[in-house]
N, C-alpha and C positions, 0 to 999 in steps of 0.2 A: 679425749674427744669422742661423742659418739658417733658409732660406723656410718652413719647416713652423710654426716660431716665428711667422710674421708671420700664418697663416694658424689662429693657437690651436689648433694642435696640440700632443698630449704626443710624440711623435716622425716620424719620417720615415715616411710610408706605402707611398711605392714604392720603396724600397732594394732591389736586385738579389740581394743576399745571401741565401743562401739559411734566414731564420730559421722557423722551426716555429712562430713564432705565428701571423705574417702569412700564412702558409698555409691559401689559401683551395680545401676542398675542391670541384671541383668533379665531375660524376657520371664522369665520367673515373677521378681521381683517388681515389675511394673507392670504385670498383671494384675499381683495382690494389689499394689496401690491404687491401679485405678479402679478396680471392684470396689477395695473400702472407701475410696473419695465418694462414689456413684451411692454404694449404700445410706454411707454417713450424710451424704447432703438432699438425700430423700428421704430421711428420716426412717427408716426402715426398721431399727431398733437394736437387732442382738447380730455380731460377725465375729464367729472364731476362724483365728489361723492357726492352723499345727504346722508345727516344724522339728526335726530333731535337732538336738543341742548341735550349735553351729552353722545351721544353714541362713540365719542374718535376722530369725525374729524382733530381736531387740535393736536391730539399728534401724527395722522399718516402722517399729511404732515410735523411733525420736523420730524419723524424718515424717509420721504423719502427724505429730505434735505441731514439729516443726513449722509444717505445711499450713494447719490452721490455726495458729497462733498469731500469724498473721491477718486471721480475719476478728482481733480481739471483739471487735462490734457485731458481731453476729456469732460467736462461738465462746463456752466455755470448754475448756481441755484439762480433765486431770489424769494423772497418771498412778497408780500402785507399783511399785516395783516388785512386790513379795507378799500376796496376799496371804501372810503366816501371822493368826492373833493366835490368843487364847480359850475366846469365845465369841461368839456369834454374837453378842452385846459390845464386843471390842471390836468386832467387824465391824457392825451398822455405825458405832460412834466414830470410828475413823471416815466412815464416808462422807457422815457428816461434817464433820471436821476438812478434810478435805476440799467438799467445797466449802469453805469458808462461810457456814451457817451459825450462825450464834446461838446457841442451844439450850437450856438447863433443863433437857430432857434426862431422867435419869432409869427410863428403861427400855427395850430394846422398842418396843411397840409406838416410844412416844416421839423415839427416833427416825421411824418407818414416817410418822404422819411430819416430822419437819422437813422428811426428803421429799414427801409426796409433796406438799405447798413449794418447797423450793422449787421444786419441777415444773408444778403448775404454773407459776408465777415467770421463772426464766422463760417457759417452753411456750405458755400463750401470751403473757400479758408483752413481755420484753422480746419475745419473738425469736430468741435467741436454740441456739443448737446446744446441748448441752451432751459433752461427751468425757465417759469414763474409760480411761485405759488399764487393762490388766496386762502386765506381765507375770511368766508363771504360773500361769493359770489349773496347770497340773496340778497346783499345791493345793488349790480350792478344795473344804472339804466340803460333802455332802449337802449341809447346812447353809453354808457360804452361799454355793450355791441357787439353794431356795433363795435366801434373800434378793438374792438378782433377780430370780426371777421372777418374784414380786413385785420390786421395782420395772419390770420392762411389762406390769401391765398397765402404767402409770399413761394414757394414752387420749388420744381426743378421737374422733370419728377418720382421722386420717393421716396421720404420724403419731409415732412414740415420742415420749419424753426425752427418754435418756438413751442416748446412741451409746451400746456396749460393745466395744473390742475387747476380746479376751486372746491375746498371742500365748500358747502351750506345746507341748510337748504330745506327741503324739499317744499315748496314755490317756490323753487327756478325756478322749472321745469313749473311750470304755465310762469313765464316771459321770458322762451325758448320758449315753445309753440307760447305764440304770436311773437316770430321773428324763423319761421319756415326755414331760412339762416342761423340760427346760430345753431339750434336742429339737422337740417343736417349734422354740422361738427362734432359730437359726433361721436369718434371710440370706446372710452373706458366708458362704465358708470356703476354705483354700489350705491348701496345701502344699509349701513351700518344700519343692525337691531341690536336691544339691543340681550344682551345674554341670551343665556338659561341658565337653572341651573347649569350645569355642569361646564360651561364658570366663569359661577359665583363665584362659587366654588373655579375653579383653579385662578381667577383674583385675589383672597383673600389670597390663599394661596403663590402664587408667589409674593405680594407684601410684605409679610410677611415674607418670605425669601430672597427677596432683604435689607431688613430693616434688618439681620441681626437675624431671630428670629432660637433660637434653634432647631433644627430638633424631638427633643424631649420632646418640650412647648406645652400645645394646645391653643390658647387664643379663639376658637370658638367653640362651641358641631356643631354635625349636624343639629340637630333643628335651631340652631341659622342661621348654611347656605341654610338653606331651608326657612326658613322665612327672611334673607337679601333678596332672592331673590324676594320671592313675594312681600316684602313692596317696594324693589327699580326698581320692574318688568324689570329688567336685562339689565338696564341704570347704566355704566360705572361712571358716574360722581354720580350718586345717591347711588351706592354703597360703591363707598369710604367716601363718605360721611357720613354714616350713619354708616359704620366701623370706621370712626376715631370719631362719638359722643360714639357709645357703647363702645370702648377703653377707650374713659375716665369716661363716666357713670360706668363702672366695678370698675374701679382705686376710685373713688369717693364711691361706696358704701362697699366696699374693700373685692370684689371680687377676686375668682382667673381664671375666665373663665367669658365667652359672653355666655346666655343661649338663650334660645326663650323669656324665661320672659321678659329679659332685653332689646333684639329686639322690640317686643311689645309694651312695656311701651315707649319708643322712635317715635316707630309709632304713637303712640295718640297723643302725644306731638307735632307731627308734626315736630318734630326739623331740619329734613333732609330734604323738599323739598322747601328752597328756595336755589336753584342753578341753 
């Protein structure tokens, strides 16, 4: 049976995956989305987020998928997960491809002019918001890069074509700096720090209640969300982490709460920080 099971829950509360339920806003994180909503729907053009591995990048570009997928009639939404080709001709034809342009363009220049008409045509004739999402974006190389930024000069006298989010790695901003054409097109930028305690706290608590736990169960003391905080120092993905090992360390030593102790003994162990 799995441990969530024994603890009457309807599912797993700290799974790593990045789902858009279990996503718990915290003032961080609903900062970044309402800047990118406000960017994205005044057509503004280019918005990078850095974040270090962990602090919830990629759960915030499904939930802004999410969020305008909803408006299919006025928005197209695509997404890259891993901008890794082998050449800048395999870059441009994925894009195309991606949106779903019917092509027998067969080289990289003939592919520029089917995204530029695609754009035109969605951006003025259909009126529509047309948006690219990058994950990864640290992997981008130099090259990659230019082509973006060719594309975001695809433009009319008062918005851009193509709405670009690029979610990265803090790295990421050294390989803007050396192409100072492309750092220029930045309208929208953000920086996703890990949480404070508090953050911490409520991310534990809310995922806990999305999971279905009784309003009247405790499975954590306070000690115990005071010390999650400073062993996972308020990294998203290192918290759940280390709440879904102490859930089943408790279940194993047959517990009926997470203490500090049992925090603790976790943190020697090491068991949480390879993510």
């Amino acid at each position: 049976m799995e441990h969530y099971k024994l603890l009457e829950l309807k599912s797993e509360p700290f799974s790593t995956s990045p789902d858009p339920s279990f996503f718990y806003y915290s003032r961080e994180h609903k900062e970044c989305m309402n800047r990118l909503e406000i960017a994205i729907r005044l057509r503004r053009g280019l918005s990078v987020i850095l974040g270090d591995v962990g602090t919830g990048k990629t759960t915030v570009s499904r939930l802004l998928i999410q969020r305008f997928a909803k408006e299919k009639s006025s928005f197209v939404v695509r997404l890259i997960l891993d901008p890794t080709f082998r050449s800048e001709f395999e870059f441009i034809k994925s894009l195309t491809t991606s949106f779903g342009i019917e092509s027998s363009a067969r080289s990289t220049f003939e592919h520029k002019n089917e995204l530029q008409k695609y754009l035109l045509h969605k951006g003025i004739k259909e009126k529509k918001i047309v948006m690219l999402i990058i994950d990864e974006g640290q992997k981008l190389t130099p090259t990659y890069i230019e082509v973006l930024r060719t594309l975001l000069n695809y433009e009319t006298n008062e918005y851009k074509l193509l709405q670009l989010v690029i979610f990265a790695q803090p790295e990421f901003l050294q390989k803007m700096k050396r192409q100072p054409n492309f750092l220029d097109r930045i309208t929208m930028g953000y920086v996703i720090n890990p949480l404070n305690e508090e953050d911490t706290t409520g991310l534990i608590n809310y995922r806990l209640k999305q999971a279905g736990l009784n309003s009247e169960r405790r499975l954590f003391t306070d000690k115990a969300f005071k010390q999650i905080y400073i062993q996972s120092r308020g990294f998203p993905r290192r918290i759940t982490r280390l709440c879904s090992d102490a859930l089943i360390a408790m279940l194993r030593s047959d517990k009926k709460i997470v203490d500090e102790k049992l925090v603790l003994s976790l943190a020697r162990e090491e068991v949480f920080w390879n993510v």
